[in-house]
N, C-alpha and C positions, 0 to 999 in steps of 0.2 A: 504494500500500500504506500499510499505518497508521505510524505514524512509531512508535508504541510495538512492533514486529515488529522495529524494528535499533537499538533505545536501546539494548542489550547490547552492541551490533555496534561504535558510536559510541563509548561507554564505552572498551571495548577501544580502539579507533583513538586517543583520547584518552591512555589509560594508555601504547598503544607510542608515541606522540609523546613521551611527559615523557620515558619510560627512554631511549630514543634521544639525545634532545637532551642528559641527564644523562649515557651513556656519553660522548658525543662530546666534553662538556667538563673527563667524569673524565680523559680520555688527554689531551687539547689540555694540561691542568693539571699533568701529570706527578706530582700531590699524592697521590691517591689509590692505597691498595696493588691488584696483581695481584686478590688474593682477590674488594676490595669491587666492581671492574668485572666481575670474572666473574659473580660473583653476581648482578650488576644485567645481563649478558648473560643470564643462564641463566633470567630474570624477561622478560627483553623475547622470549627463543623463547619460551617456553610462551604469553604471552599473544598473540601472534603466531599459534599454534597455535590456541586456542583460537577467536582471532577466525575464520581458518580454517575452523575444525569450525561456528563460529555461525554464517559463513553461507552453507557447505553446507546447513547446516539448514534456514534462513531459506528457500533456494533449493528445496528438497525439499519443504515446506509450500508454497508457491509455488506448484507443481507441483500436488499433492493438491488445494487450493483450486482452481485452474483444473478438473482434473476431478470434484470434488464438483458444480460451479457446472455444470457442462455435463451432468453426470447430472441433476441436478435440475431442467433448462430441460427436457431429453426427456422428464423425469418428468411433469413440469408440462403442457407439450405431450400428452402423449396421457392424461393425466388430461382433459384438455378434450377431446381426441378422443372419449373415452369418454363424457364429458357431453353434448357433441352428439349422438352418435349415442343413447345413450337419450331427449334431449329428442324425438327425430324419432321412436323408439318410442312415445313418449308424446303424440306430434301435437303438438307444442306448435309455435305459431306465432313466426317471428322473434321478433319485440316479446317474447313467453312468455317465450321461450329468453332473451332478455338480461336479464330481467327474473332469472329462474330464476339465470342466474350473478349476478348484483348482490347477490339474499338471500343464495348462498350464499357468495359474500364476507364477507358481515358485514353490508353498507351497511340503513341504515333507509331507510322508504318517504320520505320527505322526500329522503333522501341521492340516492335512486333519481331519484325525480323531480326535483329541481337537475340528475341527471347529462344526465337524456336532456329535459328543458325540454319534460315535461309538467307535468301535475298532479297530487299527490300521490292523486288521489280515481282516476285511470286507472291508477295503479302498482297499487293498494289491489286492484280489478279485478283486472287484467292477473294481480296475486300470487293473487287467489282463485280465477282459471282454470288458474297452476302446480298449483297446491293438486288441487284436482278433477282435474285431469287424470291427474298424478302418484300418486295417491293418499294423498298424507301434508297430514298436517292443520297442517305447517307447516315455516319454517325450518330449523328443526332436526332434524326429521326428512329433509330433504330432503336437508341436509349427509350424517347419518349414512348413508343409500344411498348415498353415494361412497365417502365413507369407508369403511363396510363393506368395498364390491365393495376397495379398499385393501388391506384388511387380508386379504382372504382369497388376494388376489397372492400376499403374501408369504411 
């Protein structure tokens, strides 16, 4: 987890360290009145409390995070389920099909070709037989028919 999620948490543990240390040498000292140890007890619960409550919290986001992250791999998963099975509506051939996810990644025909160690002049192809098959005249149309079918899930 990120270290800035329990710098709240730390702080705390910090602050109950001094008041602790500072009770234990108000009494050891016999110097200080009733009132000023109470008052610095009645400071070391509450931040006590609080660290408490911060990281129940901490722990409860924890939680949400793990299942956001596991909705969104299923998500993700039959998002590509979905893309396959139209590519195969679409006859697209292996090679098509990875080609067809790589555009609609993002990756340019260069990026394309480094991936798979062809030549950018067979991606160039391979994307203008997505194109024709698919029916969209590019990219970004190809993206938005996912998307779309997306949005209308929901």
């Amino acid at each position: 987890m990120s270290f800035r999620i329990y710098l709240p948490a730390l702080v705390l543990v910090f602050a109950m360290l001094f008041f602790a240390y500072d009770i234990i040498n108000d009494v050891m000292s016999d110097e200080d009145a009733f009132l000023h140890i109470a008052i610095e007890l009645l400071v070391f619960i509450a931040i006590s409390s609080v660290l408490f409550h911060e990281l129940q919290h901490v722990h409860i986001l924890n939680k949400k995070i793990k299942i956001e992250k596991s909705k969104t791999a299923r998500l993700a998963g039959e998002l590509l389920s979905v893309m396959r099975s139209q590519f195969y509506q679409w006859e697209l051939t292996v090679s098509e099909s990875e080609i067809a996810l790589l555009l609609i990644k993002g990756l340019s025909m260069k990026e394309i070709a480094e991936a798979r160690n062809v030549k950018e002049k067979t991606v160039r192809g391979q994307a203008t037989a997505v194109y024709a098959k698919s029916g969209y005249a590019g990219r970004h149309e190809l993206a938005a028919h996912f998307i779309e079918d997306l949005m209308r899930e929901a």
